[in-house]
C-alpha positions in Angstrom: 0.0 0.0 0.0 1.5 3.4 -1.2 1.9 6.1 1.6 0.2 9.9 0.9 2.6 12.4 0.4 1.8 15.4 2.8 3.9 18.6 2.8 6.7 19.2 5.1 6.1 20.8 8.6 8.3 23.6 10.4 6.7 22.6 13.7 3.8 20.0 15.1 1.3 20.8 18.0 -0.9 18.3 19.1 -4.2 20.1 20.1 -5.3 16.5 21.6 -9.0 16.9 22.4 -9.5 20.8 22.7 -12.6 22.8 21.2 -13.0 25.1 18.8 -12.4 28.2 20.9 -9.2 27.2 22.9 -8.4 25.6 19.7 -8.1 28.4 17.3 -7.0 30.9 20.1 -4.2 28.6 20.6 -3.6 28.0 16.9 -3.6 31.7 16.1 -0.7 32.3 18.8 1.5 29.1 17.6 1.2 30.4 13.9 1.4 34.4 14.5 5.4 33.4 15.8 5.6 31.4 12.5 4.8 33.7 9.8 5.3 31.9 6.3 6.2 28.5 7.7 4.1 25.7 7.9 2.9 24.1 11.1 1.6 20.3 11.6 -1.6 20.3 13.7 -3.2 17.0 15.0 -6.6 17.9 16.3 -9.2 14.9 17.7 -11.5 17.2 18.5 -15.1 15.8 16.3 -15.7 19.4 14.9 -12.1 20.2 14.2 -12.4 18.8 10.1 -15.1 21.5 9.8 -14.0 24.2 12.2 -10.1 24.3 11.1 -10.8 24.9 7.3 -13.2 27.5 7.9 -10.7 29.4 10.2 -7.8 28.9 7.7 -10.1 30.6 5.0 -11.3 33.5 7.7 -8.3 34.1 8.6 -6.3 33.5 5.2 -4.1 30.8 6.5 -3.3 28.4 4.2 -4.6 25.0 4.6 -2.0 22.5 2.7 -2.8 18.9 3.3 -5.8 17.6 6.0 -5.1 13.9 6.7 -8.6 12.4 8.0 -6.5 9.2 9.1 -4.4 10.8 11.5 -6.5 13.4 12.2 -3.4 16.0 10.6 -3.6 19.3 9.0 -1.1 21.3 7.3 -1.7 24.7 7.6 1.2 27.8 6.2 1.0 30.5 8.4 -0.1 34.0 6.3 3.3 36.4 6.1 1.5 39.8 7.1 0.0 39.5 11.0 -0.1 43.3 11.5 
């Protein structure tokens, strides 16, 4: 069985179970220090396949690669956070 090919990460957080709101206030810190890089988040929350996506697009951060088996996503962190 051939392995998917998901993009290189500059850093990983594991959000583990947390919510949308502690999520994305947490993801919004870890990616503001990380302008232009990309950062691995693994997220078990239930919501977090529709709630992540929709905050990358809200906040025009760019979601690279969502991995449904590992529960992964790739997002870039925008350049401009001024």
């Amino acid at each position: 069985m051939q392995q998917a090919a998901f993009p290189g990460a500059d850093g990983e957080w594991n959000a583990g179970h947390l919510g949308c709101g502690p999520l994305v206030l947490e993801l919004r810190k870890k990616l503001k220090a990380m302008p232009g890089r990309v950062l691995r988040v693994i997220a078990l929350d239930i919501a977090a396949p529709i709630d992540i996506p929709a905050w990358c697009r809200l906040t025009h951060n760019e979601l690279l690669a969502q991995d449904p088996r590992t529960q992964s996503f790739w997002i870039r962190s925008r350049a401009d956070w001024s």
